[in-house]
N, C-alpha and C positions, 0 to 999 in steps of 0.2 A: 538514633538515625540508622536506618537500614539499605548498606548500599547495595547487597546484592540484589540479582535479577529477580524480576517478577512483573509479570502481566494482569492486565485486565482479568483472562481464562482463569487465572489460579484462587480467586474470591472463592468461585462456587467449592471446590474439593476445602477450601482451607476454612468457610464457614460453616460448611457440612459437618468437617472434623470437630469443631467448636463445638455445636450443636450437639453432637452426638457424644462427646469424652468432657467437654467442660475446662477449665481454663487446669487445674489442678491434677491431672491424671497425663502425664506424659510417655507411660507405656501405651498408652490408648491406640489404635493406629485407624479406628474409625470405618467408615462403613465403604466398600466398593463399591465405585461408580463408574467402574468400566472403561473402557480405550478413548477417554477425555483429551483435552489437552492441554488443560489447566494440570497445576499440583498443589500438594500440601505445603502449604508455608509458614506453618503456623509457629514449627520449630526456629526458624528465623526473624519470625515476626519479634517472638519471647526472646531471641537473646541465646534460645536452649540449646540450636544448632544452625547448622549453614542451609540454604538455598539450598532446595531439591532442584531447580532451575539451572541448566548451562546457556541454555538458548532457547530465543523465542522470535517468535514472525510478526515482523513489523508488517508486511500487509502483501496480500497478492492482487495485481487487477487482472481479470482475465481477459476483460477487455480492451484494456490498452496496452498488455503484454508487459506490466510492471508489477516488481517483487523487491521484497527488502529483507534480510534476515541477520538479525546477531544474533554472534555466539561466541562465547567467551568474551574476548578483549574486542573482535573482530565486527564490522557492520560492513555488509553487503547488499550491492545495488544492482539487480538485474531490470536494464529499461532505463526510461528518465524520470531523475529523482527529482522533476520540477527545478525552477528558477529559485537558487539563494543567493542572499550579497557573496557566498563562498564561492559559488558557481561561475567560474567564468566567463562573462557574458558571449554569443558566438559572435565569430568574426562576420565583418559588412557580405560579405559574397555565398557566407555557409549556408550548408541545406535546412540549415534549422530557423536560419532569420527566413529565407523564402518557405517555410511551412508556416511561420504565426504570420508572416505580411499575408500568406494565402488564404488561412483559416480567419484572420480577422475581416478581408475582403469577403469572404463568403458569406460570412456571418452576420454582415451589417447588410440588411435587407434593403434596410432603407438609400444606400450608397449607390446599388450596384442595378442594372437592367434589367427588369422583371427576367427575360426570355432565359438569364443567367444566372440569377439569385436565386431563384426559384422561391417564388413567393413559399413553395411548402418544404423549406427548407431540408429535404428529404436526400437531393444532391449535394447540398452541404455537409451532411452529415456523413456521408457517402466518401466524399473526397479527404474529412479530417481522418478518417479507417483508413484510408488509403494511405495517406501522407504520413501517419504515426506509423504503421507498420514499414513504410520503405526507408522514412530518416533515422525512428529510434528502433524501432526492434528490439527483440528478447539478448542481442547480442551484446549490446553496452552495458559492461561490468564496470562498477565500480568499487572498491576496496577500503574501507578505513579503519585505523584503530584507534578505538575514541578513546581508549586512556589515556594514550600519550598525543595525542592529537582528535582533542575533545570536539574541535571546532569543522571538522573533516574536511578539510582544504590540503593535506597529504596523501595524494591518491596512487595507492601502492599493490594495486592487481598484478601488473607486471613482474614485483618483487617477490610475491606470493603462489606461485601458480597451484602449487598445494592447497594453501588453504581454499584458494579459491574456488579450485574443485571438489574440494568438502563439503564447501557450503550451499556450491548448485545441486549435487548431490542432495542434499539434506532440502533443499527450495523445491527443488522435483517429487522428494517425497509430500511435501504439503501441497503443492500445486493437485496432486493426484489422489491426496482427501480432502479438498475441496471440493464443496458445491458448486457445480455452475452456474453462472449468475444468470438471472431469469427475468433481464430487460428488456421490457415491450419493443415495438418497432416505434421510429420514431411518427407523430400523430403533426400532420400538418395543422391540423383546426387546432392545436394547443399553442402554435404561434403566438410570443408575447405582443406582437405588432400588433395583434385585432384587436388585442386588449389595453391598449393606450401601454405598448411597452412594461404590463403589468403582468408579473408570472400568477396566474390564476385558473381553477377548475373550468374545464371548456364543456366535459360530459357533462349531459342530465343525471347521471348516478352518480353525483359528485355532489 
């Protein structure tokens, strides 16, 4: 059993390695493949040595202004890290229950007054951008150390302020080799309503 770190990214350089040196040659150090962001794990995989890995990105959204990153012991949440049974549900009056009562009345075409719903859903979509940047924003950190609080329901940014600023540090650096995402606008005629509520290709080039 192998518990240190390692991602998805590290397959490519660590079957590469493989490939090229063979299971039986551990001076081998294998072929360069340039400012990737995977590594060689292969040493760790065998037993032979530790993790070339201290940290790795659980994901950035650029569109909803949500990022997660470990490193070391440490998992950091910039945004909202979605609803878990750990998550506290929000209080009756918070801005967070009137953004999903809002986003779910928008959403339900079928509920609400054509003149308002917008049959093409394009104001809807409009208002959830809106509403996600003004409730959660890039500004709610959250902090856990999942060795000793595996289950992350110890939320310890506050106690941290170090790490914390490490780690945005380090989320700024991937935020800015990232690609930007390259989402259409949203397509009223793709409405699953025309389609008996059924998500299905609406173009002729489909």
């Amino acid at each position: 059993v192998v518990s240190t770190q390692s991602t998805g990214t590290d397959w490519l350089p660590t079957l590469t390695h493989l490939a090229a040196c063979g299971i039986q040659n551990p001076a081998c150090e294998g072929p360069a493949l340039g400012d990737i962001d995977g590594v060689n794990q292969w040493q760790a995989i065998t037993g032979l040595g530790s993790s070339n890995r201290t940290e790795f990105l659980v994901n950035i959204d650029q569109i909803w202004g949500n990022a997660a990153l470990r490193m070391g012991e440490w998992k950091l949440f910039q945004g909202d890290p979605g609803r878990g049974d750990w998550i506290p549900p929000p209080k009756k009056e918070s801005n967070c229950t009137m953004f999903e009562k809002q986003f779910q009345q928008t959403m339900n075409l079928q509920e609400l007054d054509t003149t308002y719903s917008l049959s093409n859903s394009a104001l809807a979509w409009e208002l959830v951008v809106l509403l996600k940047g003004y409730i959660l924003g890039e500004d709610r950190i959250q902090l856990y150390n999942v060795i000793s609080d595996p289950y992350e329901r110890d939320e310890v940014s506050k106690e941290n302020p170090e790490i914390v600023q490490k780690m945005l540090e380090r989320l700024e650096y991937h935020k800015q080799r990232a690609i930007s995402p390259r989402n259409e606008a949203y397509d009223p005629a793709s409405d699953p309503a025309q389609f008996g509520n059924v998500w299905t290709p609406w173009m002729d080039s489909c």
